[in-house]
C-alpha positions in Angstrom: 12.7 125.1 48.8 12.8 123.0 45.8 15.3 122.9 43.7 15.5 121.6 40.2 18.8 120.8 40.1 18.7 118.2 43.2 15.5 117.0 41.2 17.2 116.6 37.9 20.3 114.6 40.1 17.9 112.2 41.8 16.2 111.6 38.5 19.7 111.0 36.9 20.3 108.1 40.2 17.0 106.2 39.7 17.6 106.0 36.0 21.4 104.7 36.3 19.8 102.5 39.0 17.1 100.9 36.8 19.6 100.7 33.9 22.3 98.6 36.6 18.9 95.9 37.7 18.3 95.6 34.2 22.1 95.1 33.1 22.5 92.7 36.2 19.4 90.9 37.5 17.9 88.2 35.5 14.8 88.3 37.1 14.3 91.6 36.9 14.4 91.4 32.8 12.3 88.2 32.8 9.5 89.8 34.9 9.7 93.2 32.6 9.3 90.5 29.3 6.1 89.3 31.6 4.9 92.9 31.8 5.3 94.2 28.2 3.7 90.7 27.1 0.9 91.6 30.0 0.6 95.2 28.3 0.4 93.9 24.7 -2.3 91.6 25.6 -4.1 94.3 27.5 -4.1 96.9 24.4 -4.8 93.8 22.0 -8.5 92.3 23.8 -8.7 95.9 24.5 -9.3 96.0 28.3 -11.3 98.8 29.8 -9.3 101.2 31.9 -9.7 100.0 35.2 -8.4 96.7 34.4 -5.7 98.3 32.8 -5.3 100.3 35.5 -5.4 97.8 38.0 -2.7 95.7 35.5 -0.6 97.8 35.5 -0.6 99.0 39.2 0.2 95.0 39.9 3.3 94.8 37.1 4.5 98.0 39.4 4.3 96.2 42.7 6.4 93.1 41.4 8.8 95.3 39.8 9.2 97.2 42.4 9.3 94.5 45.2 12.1 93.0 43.0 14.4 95.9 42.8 13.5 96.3 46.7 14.7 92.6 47.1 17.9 93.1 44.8 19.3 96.2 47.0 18.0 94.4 49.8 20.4 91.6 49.3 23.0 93.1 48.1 23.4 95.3 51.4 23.1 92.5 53.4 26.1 90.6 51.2 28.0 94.2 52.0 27.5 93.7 55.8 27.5 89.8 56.1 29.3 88.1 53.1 29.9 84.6 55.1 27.0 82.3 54.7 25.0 82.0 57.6 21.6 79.8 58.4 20.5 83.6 59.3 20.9 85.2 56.4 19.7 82.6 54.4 16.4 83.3 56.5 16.4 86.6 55.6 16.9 86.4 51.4 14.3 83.7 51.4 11.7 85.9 53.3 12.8 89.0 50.8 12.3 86.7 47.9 9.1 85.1 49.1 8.0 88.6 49.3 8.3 89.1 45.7 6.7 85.2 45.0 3.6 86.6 47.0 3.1 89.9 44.7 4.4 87.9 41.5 1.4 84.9 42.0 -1.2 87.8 43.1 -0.2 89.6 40.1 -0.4 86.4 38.1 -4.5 85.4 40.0 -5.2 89.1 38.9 -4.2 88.8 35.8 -5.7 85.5 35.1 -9.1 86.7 36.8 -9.4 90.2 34.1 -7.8 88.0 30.9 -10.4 85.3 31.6 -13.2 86.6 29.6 -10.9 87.0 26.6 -9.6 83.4 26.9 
């Protein structure tokens, strides 16, 4: 059964979460500055929709892999806080994560802006 009020509560969490990466992660904010630049440009050279679309569906997977990375890190600081060669390992493979969808983001972007350029 659905219930609104356990909808209204989860809704309440994701918004005090989003509101905690953007108080506390840097790169978060920097790569939201990179969207709403991204968007500004799109509505200025007036993109058609699919580019916009597909824009926009590319700022969403960086932002996203970044606040995956984030809580992803700061679990494993929770279960592991002593520095180890492993865990090293494991950050750097959850932050290239986010380098791969930030520079195909980036290649995408370039590729739909170039006509404006």
């Amino acid at each position: 059964m659905l219930s609104l009020n356990k909808f209204l509560k989860s809704l309440k969490c994701a918004f005090r979460g989003l509101i905690h990466a953007l108080r506390s992660e840097q790169s978060f904010r920097l790569q939201l500055i990179v969207a709403f630049i991204v968007i500004a440009l799109a509505v200025y050279f007036r993109i058609p929709a699919i580019k916009a679309l597909i824009l926009g569906l590319t700022i969403l997977m960086v932002l996203s892999f970044e606040l995956v990375n984030t809580m992803a890190e700061r679990i494993i600081d929770l279960v592991e806080p002593r520095w180890q060669d492993k865990i090293r390992d494991i950050k750097d493979v959850l932050a290239a994560a986010v380098l791969i969808a930030a520079l195909g983001s980036i290649i995408i972007g370039l590729i739909i802006f170039w006509p404006y350029l």
